[in-house]
C-alpha positions in Angstrom: -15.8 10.1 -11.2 -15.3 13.8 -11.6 -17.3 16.6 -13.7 -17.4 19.8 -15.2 -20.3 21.8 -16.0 -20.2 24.7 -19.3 -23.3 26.2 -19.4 -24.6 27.9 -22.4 -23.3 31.3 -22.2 -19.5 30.5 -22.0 -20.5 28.9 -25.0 -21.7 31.7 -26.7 -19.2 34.0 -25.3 -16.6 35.3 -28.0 -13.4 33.6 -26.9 -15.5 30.6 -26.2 -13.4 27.7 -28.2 -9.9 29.2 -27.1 -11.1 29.1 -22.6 -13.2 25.9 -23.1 -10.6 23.8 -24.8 -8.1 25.1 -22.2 -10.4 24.6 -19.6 -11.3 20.7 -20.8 -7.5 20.0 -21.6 -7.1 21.0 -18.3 -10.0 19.0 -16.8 -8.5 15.9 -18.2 -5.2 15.9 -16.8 -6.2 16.4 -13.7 -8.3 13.9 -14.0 -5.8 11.3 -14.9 -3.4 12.8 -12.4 -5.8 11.7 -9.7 -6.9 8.7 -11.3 -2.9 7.5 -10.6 -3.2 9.0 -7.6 -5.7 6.5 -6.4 -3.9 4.1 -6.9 -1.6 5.1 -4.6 -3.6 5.6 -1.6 -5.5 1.8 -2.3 -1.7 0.5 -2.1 -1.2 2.6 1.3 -4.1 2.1 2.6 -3.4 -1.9 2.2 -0.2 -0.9 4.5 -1.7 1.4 7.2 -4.4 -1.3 7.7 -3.1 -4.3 7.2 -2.6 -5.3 10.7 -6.7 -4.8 11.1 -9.2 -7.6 11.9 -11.9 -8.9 9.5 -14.6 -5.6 10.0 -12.3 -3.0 8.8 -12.9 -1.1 5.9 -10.5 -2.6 3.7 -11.2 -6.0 4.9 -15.0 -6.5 5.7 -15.3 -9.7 4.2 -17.2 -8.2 0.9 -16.2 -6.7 -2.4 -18.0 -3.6 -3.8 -19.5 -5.1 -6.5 -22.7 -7.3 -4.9 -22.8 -9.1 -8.0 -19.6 -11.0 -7.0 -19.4 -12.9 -4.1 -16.1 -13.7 -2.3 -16.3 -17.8 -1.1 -13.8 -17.7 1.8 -15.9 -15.1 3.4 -13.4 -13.0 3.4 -10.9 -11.0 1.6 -8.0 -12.9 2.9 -7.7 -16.5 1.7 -7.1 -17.7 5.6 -9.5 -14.9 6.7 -6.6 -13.2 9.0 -5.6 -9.8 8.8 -2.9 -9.2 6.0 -0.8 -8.9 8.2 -0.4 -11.9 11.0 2.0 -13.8 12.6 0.4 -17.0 12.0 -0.8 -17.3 7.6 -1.4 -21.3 7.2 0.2 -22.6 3.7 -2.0 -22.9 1.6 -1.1 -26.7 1.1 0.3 -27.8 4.6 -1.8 -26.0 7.2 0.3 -27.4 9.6 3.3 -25.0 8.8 2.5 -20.8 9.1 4.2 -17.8 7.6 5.2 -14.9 9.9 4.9 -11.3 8.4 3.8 -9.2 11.3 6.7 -7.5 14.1 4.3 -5.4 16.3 5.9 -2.6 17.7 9.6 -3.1 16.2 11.3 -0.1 16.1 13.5 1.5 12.8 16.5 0.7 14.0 19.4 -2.3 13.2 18.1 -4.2 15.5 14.3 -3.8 13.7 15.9 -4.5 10.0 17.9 -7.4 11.5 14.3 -8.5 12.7 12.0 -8.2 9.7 14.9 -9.2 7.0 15.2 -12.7 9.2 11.4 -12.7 8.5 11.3 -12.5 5.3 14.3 -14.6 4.4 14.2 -17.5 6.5 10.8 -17.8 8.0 9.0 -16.8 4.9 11.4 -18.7 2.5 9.0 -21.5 1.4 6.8 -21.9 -1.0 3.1 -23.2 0.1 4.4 -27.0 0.7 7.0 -25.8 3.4 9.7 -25.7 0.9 12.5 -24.1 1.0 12.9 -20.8 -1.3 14.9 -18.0 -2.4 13.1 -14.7 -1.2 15.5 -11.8 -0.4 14.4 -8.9 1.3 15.6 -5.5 -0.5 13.4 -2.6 0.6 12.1 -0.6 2.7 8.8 1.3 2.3 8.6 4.5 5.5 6.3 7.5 5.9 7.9 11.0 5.5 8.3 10.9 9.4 10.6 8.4 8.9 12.7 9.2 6.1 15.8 10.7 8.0 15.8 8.2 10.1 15.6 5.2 6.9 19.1 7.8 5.5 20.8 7.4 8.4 20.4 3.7 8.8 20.4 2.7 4.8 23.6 5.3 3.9 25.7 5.4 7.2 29.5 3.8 6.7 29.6 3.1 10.2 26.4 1.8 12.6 24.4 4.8 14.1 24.5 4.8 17.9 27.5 2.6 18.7 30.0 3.9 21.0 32.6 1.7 18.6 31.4 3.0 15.5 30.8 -0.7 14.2 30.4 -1.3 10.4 27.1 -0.6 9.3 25.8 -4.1 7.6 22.6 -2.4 6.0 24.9 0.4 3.9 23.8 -0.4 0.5 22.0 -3.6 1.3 18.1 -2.0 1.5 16.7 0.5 -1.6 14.0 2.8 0.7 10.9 3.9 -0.5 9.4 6.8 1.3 5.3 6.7 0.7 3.7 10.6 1.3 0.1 8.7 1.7 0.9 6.4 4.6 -0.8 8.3 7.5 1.2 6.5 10.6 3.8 8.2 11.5 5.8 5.3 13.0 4.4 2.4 10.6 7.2 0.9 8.8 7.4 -2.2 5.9 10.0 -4.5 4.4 9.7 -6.4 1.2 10.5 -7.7 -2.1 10.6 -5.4 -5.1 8.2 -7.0 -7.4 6.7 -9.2 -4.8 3.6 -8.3 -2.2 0.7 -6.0 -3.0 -0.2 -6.4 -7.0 -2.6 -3.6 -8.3 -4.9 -4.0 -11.4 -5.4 -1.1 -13.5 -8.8 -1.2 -15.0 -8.1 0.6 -17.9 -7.9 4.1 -19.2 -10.5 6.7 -18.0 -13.6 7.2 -20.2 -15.1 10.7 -21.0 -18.8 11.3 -21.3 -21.0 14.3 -22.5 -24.1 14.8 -21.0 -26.6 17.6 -22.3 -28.8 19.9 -20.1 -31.4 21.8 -22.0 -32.2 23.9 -18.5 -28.8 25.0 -18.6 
């Protein structure tokens, strides 16, 4: 939540209405500009520590609200880190989804890698079925973004002495996220698909009156 104090005197003062309603029109949509903003950093946040253990910040086991109690314990269904190399389905334990390459660099060879992943090892539903799930972006810090344009928009593949045909040139949309704080942490995914966000609604506006002021 955010506030703003007007104290009696700019009330009084003789241009009052004109700077207060200026000054409360302006209030407000900063207000709303950071409201979207939060968003954003929950959704990068999510990213930067998803690889974390169960004690992190963002997954502790707990919600917020003590009222609600989460009954896995945790905030992952399987109580692994959002990211792992080893998810259970959720109906045939026996069989595990892989979305976690540590240290895989931006390069083909990483995109290769992760779009495999996704694909082919991730391409069932929670039986072990078989499913259509298509990798088509790529979400990099601003660190990486000239280095995401070179691999995404090259004609030919960067870095080979035969200037092979790049396979990724208009295969991958990029995404570059300001708010992701690791310089060198980069994501592949479905459009659409992954990390869901639930608005809670428009912000409300309250007045609250201070005879001592």
């Amino acid at each position: 939540s955010r506030k703003i104090g007007i104290t009696q005197r700019q009330m009084e003062a003789e241009n009052a209405e004109r700077v207060l309603t200026t000054t409360i029109a302006q209030f407000q949509n900063d207000f709303l500009r950071y409201a979207a903003l939060e968003t954003e950093q929950h959704f990068a946040t999510m990213l930067d520590k998803g690889a974390f253990t169960a004690g992190d910040d963002v997954f502790d086991g707990s919600y917020d609200n003590g009222l609600l109690a989460d009954p896995s314990g945790k905030l992952i269904y399987d109580s692994k880190p959002f990211f792992a190399n080893d998810h259970p389905l959720a109906l045939n334990s026996a069989l595990t989804r892989d979305n976690y390459l540590a240290g895989t660099a931006l390069d083909s060879a990483g995109l290769t890698a992760a779009r495999l992943k996704i694909n082919k090892t991730n391409a069932v539903d929670n039986l072990g079925r078989q499913s259509m799930n298509m990798a088509d972006v790529v979400i990099v810090p601003s660190d990486l973004e000239y280095t995401i344009d070179v691999l995404l928009e090259s004609q030919n593949k960067p870095g080979t002495a035969q200037n092979d045909r790049n396979v990724f040139q208009g295969r991958l949309n990029k995404i570059v996220h300001p708010l992701l704080s690791s310089a060198s942490g980069w994501f592949m995914g479905v459009r659409g698909q992954g990390i869901v966000s639930f608005d809670g609604g428009i912000p409300s506006f309250d007045t609250d009156y201070d005879k001592h002021t």
